[in-house]
C-alpha positions as CSV (number, residue, x, y, z in Angstrom):
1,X,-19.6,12.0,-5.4
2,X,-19.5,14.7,-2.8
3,X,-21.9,16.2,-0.8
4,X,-22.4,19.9,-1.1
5,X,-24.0,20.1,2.1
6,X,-20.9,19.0,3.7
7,X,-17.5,19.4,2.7
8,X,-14.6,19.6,4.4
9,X,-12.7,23.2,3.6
10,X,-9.6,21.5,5.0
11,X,-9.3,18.3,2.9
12,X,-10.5,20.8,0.0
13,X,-7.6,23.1,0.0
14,X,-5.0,20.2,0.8
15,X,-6.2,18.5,-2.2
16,X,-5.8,21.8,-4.3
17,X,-2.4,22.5,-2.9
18,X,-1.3,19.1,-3.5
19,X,-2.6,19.3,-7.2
20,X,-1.0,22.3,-8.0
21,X,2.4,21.0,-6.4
22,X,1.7,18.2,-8.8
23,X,2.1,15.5,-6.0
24,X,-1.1,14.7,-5.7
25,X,-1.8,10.7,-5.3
26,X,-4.2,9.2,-7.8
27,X,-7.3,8.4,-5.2
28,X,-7.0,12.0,-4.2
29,X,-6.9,13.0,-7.5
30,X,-9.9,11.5,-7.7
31,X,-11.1,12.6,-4.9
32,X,-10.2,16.3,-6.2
33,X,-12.0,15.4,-9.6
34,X,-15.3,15.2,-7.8
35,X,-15.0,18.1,-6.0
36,X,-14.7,20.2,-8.9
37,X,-17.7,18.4,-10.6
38,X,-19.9,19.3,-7.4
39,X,-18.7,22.6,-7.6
40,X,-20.6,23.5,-10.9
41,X,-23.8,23.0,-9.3
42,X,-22.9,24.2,-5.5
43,X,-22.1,28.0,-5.8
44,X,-20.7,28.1,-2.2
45,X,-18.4,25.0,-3.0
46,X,-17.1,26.8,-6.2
47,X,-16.5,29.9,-4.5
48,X,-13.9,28.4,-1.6
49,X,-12.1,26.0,-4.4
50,X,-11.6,30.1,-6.3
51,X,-10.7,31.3,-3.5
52,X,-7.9,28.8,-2.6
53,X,-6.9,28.7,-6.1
54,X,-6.5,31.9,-6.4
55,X,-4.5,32.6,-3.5
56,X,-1.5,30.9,-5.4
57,X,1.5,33.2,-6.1
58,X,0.4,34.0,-9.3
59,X,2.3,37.6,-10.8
60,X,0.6,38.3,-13.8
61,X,-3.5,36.8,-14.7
62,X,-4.2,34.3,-17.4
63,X,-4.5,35.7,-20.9
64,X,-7.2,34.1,-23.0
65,X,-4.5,32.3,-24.9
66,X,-2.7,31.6,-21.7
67,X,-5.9,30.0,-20.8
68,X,-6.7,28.2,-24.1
69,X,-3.0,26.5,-23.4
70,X,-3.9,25.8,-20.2
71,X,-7.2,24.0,-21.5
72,X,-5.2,21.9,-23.5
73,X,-2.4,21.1,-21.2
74,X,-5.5,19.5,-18.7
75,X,-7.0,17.7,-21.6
76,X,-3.2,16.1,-22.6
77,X,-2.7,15.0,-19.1
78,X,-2.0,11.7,-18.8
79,X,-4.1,11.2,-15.7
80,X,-7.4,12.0,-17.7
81,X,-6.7,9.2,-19.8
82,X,-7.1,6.7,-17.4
83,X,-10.9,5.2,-16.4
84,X,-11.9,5.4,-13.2
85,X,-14.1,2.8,-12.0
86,X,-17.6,2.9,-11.4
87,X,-17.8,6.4,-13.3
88,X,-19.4,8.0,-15.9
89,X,-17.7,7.7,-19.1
90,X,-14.8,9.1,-19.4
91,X,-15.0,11.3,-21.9
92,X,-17.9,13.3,-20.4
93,X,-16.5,13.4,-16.9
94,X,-13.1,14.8,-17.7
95,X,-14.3,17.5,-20.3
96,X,-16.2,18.7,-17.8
97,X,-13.6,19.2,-15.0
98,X,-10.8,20.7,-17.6
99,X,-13.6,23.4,-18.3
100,X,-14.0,23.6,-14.4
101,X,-10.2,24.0,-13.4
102,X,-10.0,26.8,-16.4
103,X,-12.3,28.7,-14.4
104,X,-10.4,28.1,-11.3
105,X,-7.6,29.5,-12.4
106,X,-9.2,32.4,-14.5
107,X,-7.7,35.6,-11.7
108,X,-9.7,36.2,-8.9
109,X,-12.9,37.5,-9.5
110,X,-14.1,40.5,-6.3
111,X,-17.5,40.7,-6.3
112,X,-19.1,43.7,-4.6
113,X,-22.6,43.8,-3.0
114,X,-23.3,47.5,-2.9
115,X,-27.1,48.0,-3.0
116,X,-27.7,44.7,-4.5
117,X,-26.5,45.9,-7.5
118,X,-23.8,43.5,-9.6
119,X,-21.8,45.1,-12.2
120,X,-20.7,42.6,-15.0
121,X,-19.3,44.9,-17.4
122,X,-15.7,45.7,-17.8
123,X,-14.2,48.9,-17.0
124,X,-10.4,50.4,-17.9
125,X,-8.1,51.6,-15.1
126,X,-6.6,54.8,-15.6
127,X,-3.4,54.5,-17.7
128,X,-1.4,56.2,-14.7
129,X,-1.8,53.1,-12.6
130,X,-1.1,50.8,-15.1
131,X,2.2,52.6,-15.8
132,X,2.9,53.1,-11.9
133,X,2.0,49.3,-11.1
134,X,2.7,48.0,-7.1
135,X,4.2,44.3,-6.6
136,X,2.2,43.2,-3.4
137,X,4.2,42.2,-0.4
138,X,6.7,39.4,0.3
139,X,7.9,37.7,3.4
140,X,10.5,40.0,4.9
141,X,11.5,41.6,8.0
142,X,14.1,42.8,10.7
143,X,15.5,41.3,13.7
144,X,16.8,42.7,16.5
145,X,19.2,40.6,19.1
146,X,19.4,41.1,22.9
147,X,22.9,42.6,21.9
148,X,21.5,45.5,19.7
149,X,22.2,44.0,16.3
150,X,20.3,44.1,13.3
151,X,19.5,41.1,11.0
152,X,17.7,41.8,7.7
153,X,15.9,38.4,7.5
154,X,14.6,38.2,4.0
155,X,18.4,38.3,3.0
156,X,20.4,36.6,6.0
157,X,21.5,33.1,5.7
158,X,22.5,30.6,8.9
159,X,25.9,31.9,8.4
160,X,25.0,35.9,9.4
161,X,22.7,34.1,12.0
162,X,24.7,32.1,13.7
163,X,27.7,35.1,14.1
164,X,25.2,36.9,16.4
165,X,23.4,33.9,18.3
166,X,24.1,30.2,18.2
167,X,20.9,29.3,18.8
168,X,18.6,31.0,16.2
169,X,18.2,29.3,12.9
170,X,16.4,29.9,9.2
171,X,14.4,26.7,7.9
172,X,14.3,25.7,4.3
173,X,10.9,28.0,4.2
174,X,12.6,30.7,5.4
175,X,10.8,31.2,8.9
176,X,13.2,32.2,12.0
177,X,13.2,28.8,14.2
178,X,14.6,29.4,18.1
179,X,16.5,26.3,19.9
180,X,14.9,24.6,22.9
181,X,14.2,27.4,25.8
182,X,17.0,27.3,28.1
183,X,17.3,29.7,31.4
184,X,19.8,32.8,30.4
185,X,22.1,34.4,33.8
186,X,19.9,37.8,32.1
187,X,16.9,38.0,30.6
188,X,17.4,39.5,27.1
189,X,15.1,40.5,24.4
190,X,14.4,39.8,20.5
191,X,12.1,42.1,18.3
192,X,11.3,40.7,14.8
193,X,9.4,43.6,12.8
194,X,8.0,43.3,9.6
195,X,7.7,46.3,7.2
196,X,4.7,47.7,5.3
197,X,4.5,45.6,2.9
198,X,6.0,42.3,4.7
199,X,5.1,39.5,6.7
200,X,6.9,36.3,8.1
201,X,6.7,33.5,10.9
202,X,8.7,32.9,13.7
203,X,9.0,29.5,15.7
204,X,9.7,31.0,19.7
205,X,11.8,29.4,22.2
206,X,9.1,27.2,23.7
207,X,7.5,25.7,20.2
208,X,4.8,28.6,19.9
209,X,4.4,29.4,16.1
210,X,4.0,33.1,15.5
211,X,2.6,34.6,11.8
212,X,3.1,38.5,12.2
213,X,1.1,40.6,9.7
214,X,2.7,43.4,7.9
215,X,3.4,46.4,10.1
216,X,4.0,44.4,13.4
217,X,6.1,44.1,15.9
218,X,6.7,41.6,18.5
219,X,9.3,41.1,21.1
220,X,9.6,38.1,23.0
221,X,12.6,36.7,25.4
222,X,15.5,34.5,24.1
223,X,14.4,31.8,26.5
224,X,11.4,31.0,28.7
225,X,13.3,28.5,31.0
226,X,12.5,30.1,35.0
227,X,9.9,32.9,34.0
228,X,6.1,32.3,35.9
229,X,4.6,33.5,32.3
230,X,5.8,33.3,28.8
231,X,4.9,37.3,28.1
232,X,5.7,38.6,25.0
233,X,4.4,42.2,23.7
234,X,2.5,42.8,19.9
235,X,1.8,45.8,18.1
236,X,-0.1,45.4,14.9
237,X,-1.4,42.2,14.0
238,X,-0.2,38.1,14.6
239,X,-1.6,34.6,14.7
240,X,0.0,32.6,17.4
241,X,-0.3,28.6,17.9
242,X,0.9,28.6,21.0
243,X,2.2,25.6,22.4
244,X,0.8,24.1,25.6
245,X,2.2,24.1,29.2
246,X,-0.4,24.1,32.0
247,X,2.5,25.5,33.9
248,X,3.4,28.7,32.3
249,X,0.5,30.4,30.7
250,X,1.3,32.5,27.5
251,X,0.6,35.7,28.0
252,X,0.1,38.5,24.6
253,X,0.7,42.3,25.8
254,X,-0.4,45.1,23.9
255,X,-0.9,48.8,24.6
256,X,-4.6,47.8,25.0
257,X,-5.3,44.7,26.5
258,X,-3.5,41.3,27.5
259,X,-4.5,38.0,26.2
260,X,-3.4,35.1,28.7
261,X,-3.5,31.1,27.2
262,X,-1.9,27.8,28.3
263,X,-2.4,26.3,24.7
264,X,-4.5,27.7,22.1
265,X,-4.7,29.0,18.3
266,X,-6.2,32.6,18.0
267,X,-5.7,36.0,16.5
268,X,-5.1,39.1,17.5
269,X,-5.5,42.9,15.5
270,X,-4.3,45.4,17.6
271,X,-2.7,48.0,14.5
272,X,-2.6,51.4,16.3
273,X,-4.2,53.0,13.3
274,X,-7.5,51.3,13.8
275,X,-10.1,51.6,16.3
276,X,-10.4,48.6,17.6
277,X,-8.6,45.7,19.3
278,X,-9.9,42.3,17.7
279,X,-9.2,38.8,19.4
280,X,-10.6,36.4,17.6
281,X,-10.5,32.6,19.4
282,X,-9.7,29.2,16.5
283,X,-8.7,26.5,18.7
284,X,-8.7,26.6,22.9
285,X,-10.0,29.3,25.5
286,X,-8.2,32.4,25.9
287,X,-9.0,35.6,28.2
288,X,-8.9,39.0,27.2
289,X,-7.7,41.4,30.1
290,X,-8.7,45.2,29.0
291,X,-6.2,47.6,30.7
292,X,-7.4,49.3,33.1
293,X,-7.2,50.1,37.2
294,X,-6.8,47.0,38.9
295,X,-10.0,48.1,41.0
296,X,-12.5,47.9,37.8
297,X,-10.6,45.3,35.9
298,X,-12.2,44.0,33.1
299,X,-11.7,41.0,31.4
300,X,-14.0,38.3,29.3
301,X,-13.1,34.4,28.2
302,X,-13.6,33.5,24.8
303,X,-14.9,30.4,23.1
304,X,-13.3,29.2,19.8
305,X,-15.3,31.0,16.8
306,X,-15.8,34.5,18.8
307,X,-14.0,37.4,18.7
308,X,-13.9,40.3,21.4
309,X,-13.9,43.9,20.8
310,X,-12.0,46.9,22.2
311,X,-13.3,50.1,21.2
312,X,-13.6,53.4,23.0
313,X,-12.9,51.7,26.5
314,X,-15.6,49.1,26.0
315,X,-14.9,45.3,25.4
316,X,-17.7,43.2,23.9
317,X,-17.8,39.6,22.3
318,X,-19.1,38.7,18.5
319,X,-19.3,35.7,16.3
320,X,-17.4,36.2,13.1
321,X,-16.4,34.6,10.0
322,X,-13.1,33.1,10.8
323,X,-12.4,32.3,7.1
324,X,-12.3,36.8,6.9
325,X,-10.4,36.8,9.5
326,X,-7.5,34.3,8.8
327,X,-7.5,35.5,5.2
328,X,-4.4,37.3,5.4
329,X,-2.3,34.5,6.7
330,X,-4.1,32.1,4.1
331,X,-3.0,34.6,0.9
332,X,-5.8,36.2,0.4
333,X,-8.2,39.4,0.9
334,X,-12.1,38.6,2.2
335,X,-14.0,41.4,2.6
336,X,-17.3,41.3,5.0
337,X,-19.6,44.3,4.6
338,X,-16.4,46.4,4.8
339,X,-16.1,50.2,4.4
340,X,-13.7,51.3,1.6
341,X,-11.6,53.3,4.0
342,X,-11.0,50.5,6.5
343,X,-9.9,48.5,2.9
344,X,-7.9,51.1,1.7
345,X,-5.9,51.0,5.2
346,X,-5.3,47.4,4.5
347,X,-3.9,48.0,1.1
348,X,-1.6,50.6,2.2
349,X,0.2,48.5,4.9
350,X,0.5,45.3,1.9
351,X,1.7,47.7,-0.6
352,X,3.9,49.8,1.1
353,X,2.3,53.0,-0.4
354,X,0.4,56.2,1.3
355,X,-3.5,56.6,0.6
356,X,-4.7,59.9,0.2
357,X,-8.7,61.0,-0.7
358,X,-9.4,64.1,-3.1
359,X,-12.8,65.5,-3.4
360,X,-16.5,64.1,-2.2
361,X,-15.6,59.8,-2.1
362,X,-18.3,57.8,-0.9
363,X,-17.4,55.4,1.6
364,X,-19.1,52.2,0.1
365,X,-19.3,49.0,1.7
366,X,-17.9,45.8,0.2
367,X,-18.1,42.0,-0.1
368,X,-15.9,40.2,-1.8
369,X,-12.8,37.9,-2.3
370,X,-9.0,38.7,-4.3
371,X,-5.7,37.1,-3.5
372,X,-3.1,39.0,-2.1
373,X,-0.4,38.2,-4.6
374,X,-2.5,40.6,-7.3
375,X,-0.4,43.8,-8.2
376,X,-2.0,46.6,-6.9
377,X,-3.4,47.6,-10.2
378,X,-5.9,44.6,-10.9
379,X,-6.8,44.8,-7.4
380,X,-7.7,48.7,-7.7
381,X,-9.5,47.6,-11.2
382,X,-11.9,46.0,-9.5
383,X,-13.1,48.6,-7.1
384,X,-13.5,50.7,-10.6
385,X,-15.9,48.1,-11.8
386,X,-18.5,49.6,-9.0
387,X,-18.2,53.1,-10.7
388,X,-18.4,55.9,-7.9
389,X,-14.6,55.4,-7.3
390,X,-11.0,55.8,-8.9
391,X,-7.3,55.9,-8.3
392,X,-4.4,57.8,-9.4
393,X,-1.3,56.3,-8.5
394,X,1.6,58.3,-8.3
395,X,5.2,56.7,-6.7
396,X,4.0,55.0,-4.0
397,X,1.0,56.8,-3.3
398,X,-2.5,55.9,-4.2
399,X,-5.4,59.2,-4.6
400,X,-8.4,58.1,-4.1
401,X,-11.1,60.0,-6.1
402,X,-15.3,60.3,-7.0
C-alpha cells in the first residue's frame, strides 16, 4: 500500500494517463489500484488524482446513467477479475476502487472558501447561458515567416509548411518543430501568436521547448548558429525548457524585464492587461533583469520553487504553489485565494469572449480546482453555487452581475 505522506504527484498522473489511454501495464495497474484505495482515506491524495482526472478532454459531464454505465463497465473489466497476490480478497478490494474511479470521473468539482463558508447545495444557471454555451479553447495559432507570410497552424499540414520554409515541420501532436540551428547570411525573424482562446508549443532552433498561453506572442530567430545570446521577445504568457549551452545563454525579453538562463525550466506571465510580471523558477537558476537605467539596474536570481514580482517599478521574490502556477499548461484551472476579477480575466482570454460588470459585484476571493476543457457554462455554474454572483451571456460576451 501507499503512503499518504508521501506520494509521488509524477508517477500519480503517469499512472492515470496511462490508465485512461488503456496502456497501462498490469504491475502499474496495480500500482494505480492502490493509489485509489489510499485516496479514500487521504483527502489531499484524492484531490490531485480529481484533479488530473479531470483535466482529461472531456466535452460534456457524466450523467447519472452515464455514470451507472460507467460503474459497470469497471466492474466487467477483465483486469478486476484477476487476484492479485498477497491482497485482500478480491471481491472487497475491487468494489471498492470501481466506487472510487466513479468519483474520479464524476466532473470537476470547484470548491470555494469564501468566509469559511461551503455551499453544498445546487443552484440553476440562468437559461441564457445555457442557450449561449462557450467551447473552451483549443490548440491553435498563427505563424509568421521571416518573408512576411502567414501560416494558420491549427489547419496547415507539412505540405503548406514546407512551401514557405524547408526547415520547419508539424509532429504527429501537432506542435511546430524547427531543424537543427544553422547560421543564416541575415538574421530573420518568426512570430508564432496564439489567439484568445488558443494555445500551442513550439520546439525552437536550438531544442528549447516553448508552451505559449493563449494571447501570446513570441518571436524568436530562424537560427541561433553565430548570435552571443539566444534572445527571443514574449508578450503574454509561456513555459520554456530551455535547452542547455553554457556558451549562449537564453535570454527572455519582455516590455518589462529580461530573464537570462543557460538551461532551465520556468515560467513567465507578463500579459499586458495585468499588473504584474511573474517569473516563476521549476528546474535551474534564472535572473530576472527589471528594465531600467543601466545606472540603477536591478536584477535578482531565483531558486527553483520561487517566483519574482514586477509591480509598480518594484521587483520582489515569493514562494508559490507551482502546481497553481503550471495549471494552465497541465489542463486545468487552480485558483489560490484569487479575486473574481483577476479570474474572470482568465476566462476571457480561454474563451475568447469580453467580460463586462453591471451593478454593485463583490469581488470575492476563491480557492478551488476545474479543468479547462469545461464549456463555459458549468464553469460559470459553479461560481453561482456561492450566491452573491451571476452571468448573462450574450454572443460572446459574459455580464457579470450581484
Amino acid at each position: 500500500m501507499t503512503s499518504k505522506k508521501n506520494f509521488d504527484k509524477s508517477r500519480v498522473r503517469g499512472l492515470l494517463l496511462a490508465y485512461t489511454g488503456n496502456n497501462i501495464p498490469y504491475a502499474d495497474y496495480n500500482e494505480l489500484m492502490d493509489y485509489i484505495q489510499e485516496a479514500k482515506h487521504d483527502a489531499e491524495l484524492y484531490v490531485f488524482m480529481e484533479q488530473v482526472w479531470n483535466a482529461q478532454p472531456v466535452l460534456q459531464p457524466f450523467t447519472d446513467l452515464e455514470s451507472k454505465v460507467l460503474y459497470q463497465q469497471i466492474l466487467s473489466d477483465k483486469r478486476f477479475k484477476e487476484k492479485p497476490k498477497n491482497k485482500v480478497p478480491v471481491y472487497k478490494m475491487w468494489y471498492g476502487i470501481a466506487a472510487s474511479l466513479v468519483l474520479l470521473t464524476i466532473a470537476a468539482t470547484l470548491v470555494y472558501n469564501y468566509k469559511g463558508f461551503f455551499k453544498e447545495e445546487e443552484a440553476l444557471l440562468s437559461k441564457n447561458v445555457i442557450k449561449n454555451d462557450i467551447p473552451p479553447g483549443s490548440p491553435k495559432a498563427i505563424l509568421t515567416l521571416g518573408d512576411g507570410s502567414r501560416v494558420e497552424l491549427s489547419q496547415a499540414g507539412n505540405d503548406s509548411l514546407m512551401k514557405n520554409s524547408d526547415h520547419i515541420t508539424k509532429a504527429a501532436d501537432g506542435q511546430l518543430v524547427y531543424g537543427h540551428s544553422v547560421k543564416m547570411a541575415s538574421l530573420r525573424y518568426n512570430t508564432i501568436e496564439t489567439p484568445r482562446g488558443g494555445q500551442y508549443q513550439v520546439i525552437l532552433p536550438d531544442g528549447t521547448k516553448v508552451w505559449l498561453n493563449n494571447a501570446s506572442r513570441l518571436k524568436y530567430p530562424e537560427g541561433f548558429a553565430g548570435q552571443h545570446k539566444r534572445m527571443v521577445e514574449l508578450t503574454g504568457e509561456a513555459y520554456f525548457e530551455v535547452a542547455h549551452n553554457k556558451k549562449q545563454p537564453f535570454v527572455v525579453k519582455t516590455d518589462k524585464q529580461d530573464v537570462e538562463v543557460l538551461g532551465t525550466h520556468f515560467n513567465i506571465n507578463s500579459y499586458t492587461e495585468e499588473n504584474e510580471t511573474m517569473t516563476t523558477l521549476l528546474e535551474g537558476a534564472v535572473k530576472v533583469i527589471k528594465k531600467q537605467d543601466k545606472d540603477q539596474q536591478q536584477s535578482l536570481t531565483l531558486v527553483p520553487g520561487q517566483q519574482s514580482v514586477l509591480m509598480a517599478g518594484v521587483l520582489s521574490v515569493r514562494a508559490v504553489d507551482l502546481e497553481a502556477v503550471m495549471a494552465w499548461k497541465n489542463g486545468y484551472f487552480i485558483f489560490k485565494d484569487e479575486s473574481l476579477r483577476s479570474i474572470m480575466r482568465k476566462i476571457s482570454r480561454w474563451y475568447d469572449v469580453d467580460v463586462t460588470y453591471a451593478g454593485n459585484v463583490p469581488d470575492k476571493s476563491y480557492e478551488g480546482t476545474i479543468s479547462r476543457f469545461k464549456n463555459v457554462s458549468e464553469l460559470l455554474r459553479k461560481f453561482e453555487l456561492t450566491e452573491g454572483v451571476h452571468f448573462k451571456v450574450e454572443g460572446r460576451r459574459i455580464t457579470v452581475m450581484p
